[in-house]
N, C-alpha and C positions, 0 to 999 in steps of 0.2 A: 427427123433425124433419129436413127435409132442412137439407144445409151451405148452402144460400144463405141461407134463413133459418136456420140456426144465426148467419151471419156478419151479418146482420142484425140479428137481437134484440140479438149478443155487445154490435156495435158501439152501439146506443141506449144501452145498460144503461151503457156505459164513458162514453158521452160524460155521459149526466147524471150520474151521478157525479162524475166527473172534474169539469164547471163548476160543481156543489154544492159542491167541496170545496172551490174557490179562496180564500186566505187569505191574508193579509199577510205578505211572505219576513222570516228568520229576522235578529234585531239585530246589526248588527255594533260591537264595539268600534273607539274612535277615539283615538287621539290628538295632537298637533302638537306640532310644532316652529320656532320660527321664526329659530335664532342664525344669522348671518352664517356660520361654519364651516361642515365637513361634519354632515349632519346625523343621527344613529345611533338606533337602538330595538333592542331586545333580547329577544325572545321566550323563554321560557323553560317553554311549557307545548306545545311541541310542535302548532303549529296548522296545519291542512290546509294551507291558502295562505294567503298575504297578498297586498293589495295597497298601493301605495304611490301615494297620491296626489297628483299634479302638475297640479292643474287649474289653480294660481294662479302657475306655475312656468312660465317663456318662455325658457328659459337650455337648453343643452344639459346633459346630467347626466351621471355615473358612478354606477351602483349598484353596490355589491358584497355578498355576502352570505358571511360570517365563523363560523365554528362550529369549535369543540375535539371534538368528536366524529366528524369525518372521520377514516378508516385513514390521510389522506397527513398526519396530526399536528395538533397543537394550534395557536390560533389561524390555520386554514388557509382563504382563498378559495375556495368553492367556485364562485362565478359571480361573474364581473365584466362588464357589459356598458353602452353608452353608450344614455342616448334622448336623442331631439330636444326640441326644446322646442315641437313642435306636438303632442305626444303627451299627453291627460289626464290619463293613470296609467299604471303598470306591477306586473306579474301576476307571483310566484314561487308552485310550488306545491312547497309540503315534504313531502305525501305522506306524514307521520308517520317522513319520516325518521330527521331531529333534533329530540330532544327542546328542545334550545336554542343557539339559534344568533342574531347582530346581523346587522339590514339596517343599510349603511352608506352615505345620498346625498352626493353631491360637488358643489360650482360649482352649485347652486341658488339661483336670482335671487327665488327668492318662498318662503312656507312649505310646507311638506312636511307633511302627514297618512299615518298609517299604518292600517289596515285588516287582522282577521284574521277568518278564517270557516272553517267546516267543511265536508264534503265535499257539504249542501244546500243553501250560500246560493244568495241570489238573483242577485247578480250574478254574471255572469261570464268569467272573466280574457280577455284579447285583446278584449273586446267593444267598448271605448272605451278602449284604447292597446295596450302592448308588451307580449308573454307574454316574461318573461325564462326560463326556462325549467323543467324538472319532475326531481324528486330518478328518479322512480322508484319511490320508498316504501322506498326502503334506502338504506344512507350508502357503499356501496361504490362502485366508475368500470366495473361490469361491465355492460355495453349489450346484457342478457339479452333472451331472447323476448320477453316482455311490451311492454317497453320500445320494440323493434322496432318490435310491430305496430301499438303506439299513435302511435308515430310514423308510419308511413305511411298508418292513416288519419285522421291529424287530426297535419299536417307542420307547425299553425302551435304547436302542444307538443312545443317543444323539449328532450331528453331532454338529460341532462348529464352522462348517462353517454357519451355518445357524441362530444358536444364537450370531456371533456377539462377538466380543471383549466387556470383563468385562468393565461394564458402556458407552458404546458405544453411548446410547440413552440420558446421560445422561447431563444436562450442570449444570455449578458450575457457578453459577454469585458473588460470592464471591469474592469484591475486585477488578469487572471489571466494565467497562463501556457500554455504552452502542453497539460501535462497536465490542468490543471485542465477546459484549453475540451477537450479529448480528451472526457474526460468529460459533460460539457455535451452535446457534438454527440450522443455514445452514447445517453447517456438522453432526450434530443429523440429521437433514429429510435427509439426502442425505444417513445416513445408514438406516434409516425406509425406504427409495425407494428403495434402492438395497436388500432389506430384504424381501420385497415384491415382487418386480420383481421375486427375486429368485426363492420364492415360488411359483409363479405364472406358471413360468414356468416350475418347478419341477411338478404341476398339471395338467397343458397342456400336458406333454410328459405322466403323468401316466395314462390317462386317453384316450389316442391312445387306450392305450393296457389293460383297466381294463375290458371289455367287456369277452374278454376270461377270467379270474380270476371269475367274478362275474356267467356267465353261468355255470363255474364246481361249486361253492358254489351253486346256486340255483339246479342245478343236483342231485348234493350228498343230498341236501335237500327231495329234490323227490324220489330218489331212496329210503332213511331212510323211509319217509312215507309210499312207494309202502311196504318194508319191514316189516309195523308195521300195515298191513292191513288198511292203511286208502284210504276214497274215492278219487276218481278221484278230485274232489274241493278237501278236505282238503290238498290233496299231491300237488296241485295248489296253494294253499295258504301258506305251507310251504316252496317252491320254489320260488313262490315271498319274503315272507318276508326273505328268506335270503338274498337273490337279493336287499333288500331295508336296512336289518343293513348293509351289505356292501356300497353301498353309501352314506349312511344317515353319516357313519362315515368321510367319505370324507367332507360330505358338514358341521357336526362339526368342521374337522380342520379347513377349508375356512371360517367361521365365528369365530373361534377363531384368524386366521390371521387378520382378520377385528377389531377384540378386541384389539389386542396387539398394530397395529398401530395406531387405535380411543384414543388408550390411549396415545400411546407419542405425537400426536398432539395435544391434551388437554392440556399432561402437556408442552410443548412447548410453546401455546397460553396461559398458564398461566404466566410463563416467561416473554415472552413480556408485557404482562397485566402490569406488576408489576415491571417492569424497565423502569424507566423515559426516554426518548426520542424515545421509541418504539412503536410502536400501537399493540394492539392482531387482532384476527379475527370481535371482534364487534365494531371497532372502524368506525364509519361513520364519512366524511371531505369532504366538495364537492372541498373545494378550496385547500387540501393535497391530495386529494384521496383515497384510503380504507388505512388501514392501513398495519403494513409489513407487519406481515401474513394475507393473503385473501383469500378470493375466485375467484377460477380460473374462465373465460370468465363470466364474469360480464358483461352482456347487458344492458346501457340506451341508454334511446329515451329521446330526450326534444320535450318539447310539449311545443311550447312558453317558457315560463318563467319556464316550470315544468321540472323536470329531472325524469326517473323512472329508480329502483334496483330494485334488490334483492341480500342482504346481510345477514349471517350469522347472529343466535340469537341464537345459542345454541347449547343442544345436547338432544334428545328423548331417553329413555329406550324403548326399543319392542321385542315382542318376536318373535322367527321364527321357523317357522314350520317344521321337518326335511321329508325326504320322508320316513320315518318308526313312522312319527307319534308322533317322540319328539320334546321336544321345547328348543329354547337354547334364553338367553337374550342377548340383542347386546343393543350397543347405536346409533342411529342412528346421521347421523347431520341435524341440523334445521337452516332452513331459513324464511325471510318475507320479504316480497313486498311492497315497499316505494315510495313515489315520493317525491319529492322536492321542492319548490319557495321560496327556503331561507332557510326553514328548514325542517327538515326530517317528517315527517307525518306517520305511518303505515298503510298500504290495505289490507294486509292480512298477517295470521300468518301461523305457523302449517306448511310450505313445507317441508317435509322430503327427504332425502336420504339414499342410501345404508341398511346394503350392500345386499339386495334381492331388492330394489329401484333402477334403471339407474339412475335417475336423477333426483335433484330438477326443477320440470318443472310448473311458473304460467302465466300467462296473467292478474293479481289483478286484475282489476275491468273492465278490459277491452276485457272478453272473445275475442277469435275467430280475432281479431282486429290486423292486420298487423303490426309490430313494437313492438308490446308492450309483446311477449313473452321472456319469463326470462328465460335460463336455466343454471343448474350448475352441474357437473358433478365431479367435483374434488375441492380441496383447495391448493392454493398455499402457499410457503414462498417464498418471494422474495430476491434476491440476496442480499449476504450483501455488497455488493459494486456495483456499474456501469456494473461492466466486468464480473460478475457472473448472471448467467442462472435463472431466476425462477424455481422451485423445485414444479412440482406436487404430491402431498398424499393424500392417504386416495379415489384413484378414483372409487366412485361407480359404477359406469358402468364399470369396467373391473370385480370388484366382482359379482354381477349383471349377468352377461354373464357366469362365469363362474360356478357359483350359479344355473343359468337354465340349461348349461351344464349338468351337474351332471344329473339334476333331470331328462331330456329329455335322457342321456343313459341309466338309471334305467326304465325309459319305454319301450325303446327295449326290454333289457333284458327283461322284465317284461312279454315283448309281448312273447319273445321267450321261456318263460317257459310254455305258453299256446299252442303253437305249440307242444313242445317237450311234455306234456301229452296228449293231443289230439289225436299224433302220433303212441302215444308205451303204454298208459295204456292199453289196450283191450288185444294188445297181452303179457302183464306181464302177466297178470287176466289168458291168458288162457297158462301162462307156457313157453313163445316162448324166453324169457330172463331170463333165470338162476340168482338170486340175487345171489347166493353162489360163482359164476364166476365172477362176477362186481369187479374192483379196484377202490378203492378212493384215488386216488393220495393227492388228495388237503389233506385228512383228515391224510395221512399218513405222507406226509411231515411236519404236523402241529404239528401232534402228536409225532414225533421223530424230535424232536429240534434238529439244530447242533451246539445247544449251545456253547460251546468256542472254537471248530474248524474251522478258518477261508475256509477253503473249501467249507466246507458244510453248513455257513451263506452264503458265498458269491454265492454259487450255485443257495442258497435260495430266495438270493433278484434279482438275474437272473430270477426268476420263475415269476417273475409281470412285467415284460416286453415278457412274451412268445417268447423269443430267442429260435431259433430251437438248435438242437444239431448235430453233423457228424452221418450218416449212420454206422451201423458196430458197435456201442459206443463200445460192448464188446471186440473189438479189437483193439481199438486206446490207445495210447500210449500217445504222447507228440508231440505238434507243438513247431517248433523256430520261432519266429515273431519278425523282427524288424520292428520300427516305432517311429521314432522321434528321432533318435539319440541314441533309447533303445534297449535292446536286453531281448526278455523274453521266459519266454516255460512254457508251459504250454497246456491248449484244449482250442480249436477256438471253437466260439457261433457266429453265425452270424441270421439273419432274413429269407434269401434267398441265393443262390446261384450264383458266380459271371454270367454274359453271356454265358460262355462255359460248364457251366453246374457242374463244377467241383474245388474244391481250388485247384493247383497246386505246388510242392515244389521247390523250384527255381524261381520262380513269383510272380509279383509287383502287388499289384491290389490298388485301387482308393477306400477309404470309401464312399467316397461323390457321387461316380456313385452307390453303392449299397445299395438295400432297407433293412430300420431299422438300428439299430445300431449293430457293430461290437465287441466281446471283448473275450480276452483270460483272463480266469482263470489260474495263476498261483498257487504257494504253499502259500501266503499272500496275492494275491492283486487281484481284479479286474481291467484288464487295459483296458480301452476303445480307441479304436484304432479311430485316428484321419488322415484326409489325407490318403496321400501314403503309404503301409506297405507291407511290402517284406516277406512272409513265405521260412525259408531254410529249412532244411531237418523236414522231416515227419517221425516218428516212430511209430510200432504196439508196442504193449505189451511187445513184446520179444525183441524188440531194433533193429528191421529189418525194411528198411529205406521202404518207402511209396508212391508211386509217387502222386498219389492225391485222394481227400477227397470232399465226396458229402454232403452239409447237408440235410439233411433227416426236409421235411417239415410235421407239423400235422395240422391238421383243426379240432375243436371242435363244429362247430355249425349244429347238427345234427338235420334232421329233422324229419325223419322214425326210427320203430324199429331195421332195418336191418343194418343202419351206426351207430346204436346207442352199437348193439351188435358186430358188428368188430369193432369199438373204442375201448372197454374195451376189446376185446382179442388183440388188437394191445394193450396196457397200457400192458399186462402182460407178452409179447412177450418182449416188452420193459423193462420192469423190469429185468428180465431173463439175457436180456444185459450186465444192466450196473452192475449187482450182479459180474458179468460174470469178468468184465472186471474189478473191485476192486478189485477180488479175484487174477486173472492175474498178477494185478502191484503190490499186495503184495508180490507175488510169483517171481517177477523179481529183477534182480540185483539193490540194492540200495534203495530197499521199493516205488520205481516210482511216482506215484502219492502223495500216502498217507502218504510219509515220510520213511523213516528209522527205521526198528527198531519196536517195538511191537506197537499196537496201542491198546487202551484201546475199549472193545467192544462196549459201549455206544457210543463212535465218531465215530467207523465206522460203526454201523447201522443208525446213523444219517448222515451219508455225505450219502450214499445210497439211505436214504427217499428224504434226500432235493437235489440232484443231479437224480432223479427221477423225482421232482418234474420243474425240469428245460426244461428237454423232454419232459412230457406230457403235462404242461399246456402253452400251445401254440397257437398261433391262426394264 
């Protein structure tokens, strides 16, 4: 059978199935409340999400959600956030974090209904109101991989590892002193560092793998162009500029990261300002020193009798220029250049940092001149006591770097969309590439959301890391993988293939010797496999055991017409597959993959597109 009809018959077989099975979604529990107070429910059996319903409710609200099984202690806030009163509902998902934890509404003008369901109800969350946000599926604040990637491809699941316990940043001097607010201010910057670190490195790791992402969007750009009769430049042009709102959107988050934390060290340094025995950032002492909050490696030279800084005077508004041509406001921070013989003098104003600046860098008045360069890269808080660490924030030069980052792989790209028309427009022009034969993975993943199917978001956010998938897809079944003391099942995603070429069932393999990262999709969760992990038995479709599994690697950076057009007939070959193999585990004992029981058509055309979409875009 050739693959056009493979991808043919796969496709019939899956559709009538798929609209045979449609079936009424699954019952949710309800119940109301309707006293004038706040109004509280208390889950206690660990349920995927909840939602909380405000359809009768025109008031603005406060939800908070309350649990004793958080690491930060008992009865502790893990999410407190406001809706409007034009809003119907609102979405928490628990992820099997807490086994039990209370939603608590506030200033609710109407009754309040609460809603709990499993990882395949029918509705789902953000659909008709506010996603308050997602545990993650652990009770800890570490804003891991996982979490990352699901966040950026689906930014309206707000991860909660990453925003931080309800007031987190924030400090109460009411009623303390001035050690106490010491303290306060420390532990505020020490969660603005780990909030940034976080993020920091959640951008590092996306940015490995955002090259293959952005060349299929510049592709499918081009291809739509070739499609719509435009030139050779225009269809260059449309390839780039998708290639550029795809990063451009990157380097807005990265300057909004810069925003959020510019902001709490402001208000930080304004704290200090305004509590008697503490110095803020402008505080000049030759004979105390700078004051707490400073600035990090502070160089002087004495010159004789003279002393020379440069210290903190402020903060600049500037705009910055995105690589598609938008501009976003940042605040920068400002410095000036002083010397001393008793008292402070000004040399020069106006040194700026971040976050597209490395570093406040001056020499005042002493160009070129040995000793006397100033530079400042960061701001510190200092310890609140002896035995505590200085706290660097706010480091331009890490934003900086990763800010040219960005821009310098959107140039690749940029180069490589000029390669790939150069290569293959002449023989579009003379017919040698069928558009009516081309697949747009990216567009079709995009387009069939797996909206409230954990599968097939989790598949989805697998798809920006280009994790390969097993050879055969349409005949795999389910791996057992333990690792960590856990035991799961589900299908292996790996990067590459161990040494021997093959996974094995009955064998240990080592994550940390293999390239990329490792992870098995189960029915709820993505687990990312750390260390050592053991796969036991291997099954096909039909529950027939497997001795071993190859992953099937793809490469997308074509450069001729010829790997341009087996690509896209290997994408539908591919498709063909995994139709294939949906159709399979529905038809096997227990509903296999996709559950038990009917599945609603709209989820299972969507775990198809974005589990699709986890194969093809790869690199």
């Amino acid at each position: 059978m050739t693959r056009v009809r493979s991808v043919l018959l796969t496709a019939l077989i899956v559709c009538s199935a798929v609209f045979g099975a449609a079936g009424p979604a699954l019952a949710q529990s309800t119940e109301t409340t309707t006293d004038s107070g706040p109004v509280t429910k208390t889950f206690e059996t660990g349920p995927h999400k909840v939602k909380i319903d405000l359809f009768e409710v025109s008031s603005e609200t406060t939800i908070t959600v309350i649990t004793d099984e958080s690491p930060a202690g008992d009865n502790t806030a893990i999410l407190r956030k406001t809706v409007s009163g034009s809003q119907n509902s609102a979405h928490f998902r628990n992820a099997g974090a807490y086994e039990k934890f209370t939603i608590r509404v506030e200033d609710a003008d109407g009754p309040v209904s609460f809603s709990k369901g499993g990882v395949t109800n029918a509705w789902t969350p953000g659909d008709d109101g506010k996603f308050l946000g997602d545990t993650g599926g652990d009770p800890g604040f570490t804003y891991d991989l996982k979490e990352q990637i699901g966040e950026s491809v689906m930014p309206q699941v707000v991860q909660l590892d990453r925003t931080g316990l309800p007031g987190s940043t924030t400090v109460n001097t009411t009623g303390t002193d001035a050690s106490q607010t010491k303290l306060d201010i420390y532990q505020s910057a020490l969660n603005t560092r780990a909030s940034a670190e976080n993020y920091g490195a959640s951008l590092d790791n996306n940015l490995q793998n955002s090259k293959t992402q952005a060349r299929v969007l510049g592709k499918n750009a081009y291809i739509r162009a070739l499609n719509n009769g435009s030139s050779k430049a225009t269809a260059k042009t449309e390839a780039k500029e998708a290639v550029d709102k795809f990063y451009a959107a990157k380097q807005r988050n990265l300057l909004a990261e810069w925003n959020r934390e510019q902001a709490n060290v402001e208000y930080l340094n304004s704290v200090a300002a305004n509590e008697s025995g503490i110095n803020g950032l402008g505080t000049r002492s030759l004979n105390g020193g700078p004051g707490y909050i400073n600035s990090i490696d502070i160089h002087t030279r004495n010159g004789g009798s003279y002393v020379y800084e440069m210290l903190f005077s402020g903060w600049k508004t500037n705009t910055v220029t995105l690589v598609n041509g938008d501009t976003v406001e940042v605040k920068q921070v400002q410095y000036e250049y002083l010397y001393s013989d008793g008292g402070y003098s000004t040399e020069k104003t106006g040194i700026t940092a971040g976050p597209t600046v490395g570093q406040a860098s001056s020499y005042g008045g002493w160009t070129g001149e040995s000793g006397y360069l100033k530079e400042i890269s960061a701001i510190t808080i200092k310890g609140h006591d002896s035995n505590a660490e200085p706290i660097k924030v706010l480091n331009s030069t890490k934003y900086t770097n990763r800010y040219n980052a960005i821009d310098s792989q959107a140039q690749t790209v940029r180069n490589d969309m000029d390669t790939l028309a150069e290569n293959t427009y002449s023989a579009y022009q003379k017919g040698e590439i069928n558009s009516s034969n081309l697949v747009d993975p990216y567009v079709l993943a995009s387009q069939q959301s797996a909206g409230d199917d954990f599968q097939g978001w989790a598949a989805a956010q697998l798809t920006v890391l280009g994790t390969n998938s097993p050879e055969n897809f349409d005949q795999i079944g389910r791996f057992e993988v333990s690792n960590d003391g856990s035991e799961y099942e589900g299908v292996l995603f790996s990067q590459e293939n161990p040494a021997s070429g093959q996974f094995e069932a009955g064998q240990t393999y080592d994550a940390s010797t293999l390239g990329g990262t490792q992870y098995v999709v189960t029915s709820d969760r993505i687990v990312e496999l750390n260390g050592e992990f053991t796969i036991g038995n291997i099954t096909d479709t039909n529950g027939e055991s497997v001795e071993n599994v190859t992953i099937e690697k793809t490469t997308y950076q074509t450069t001729n017409v010829t790997e341009l057009k087996q690509q896209y007939e290997d994408l539908a070959y591919k498709r063909a597959q995994i139709e294939a193999r949906e159709q399979a585990m529905r038809s096997s004992a227990g509903g296999g993959f996709l559950g038990g029981g009917k599945v609603s058509p709209i989820i299972a055309l969507a775990i198809i597109g974005s589990l699709l979409a986890v194969v093809v875009l790869q690199n």
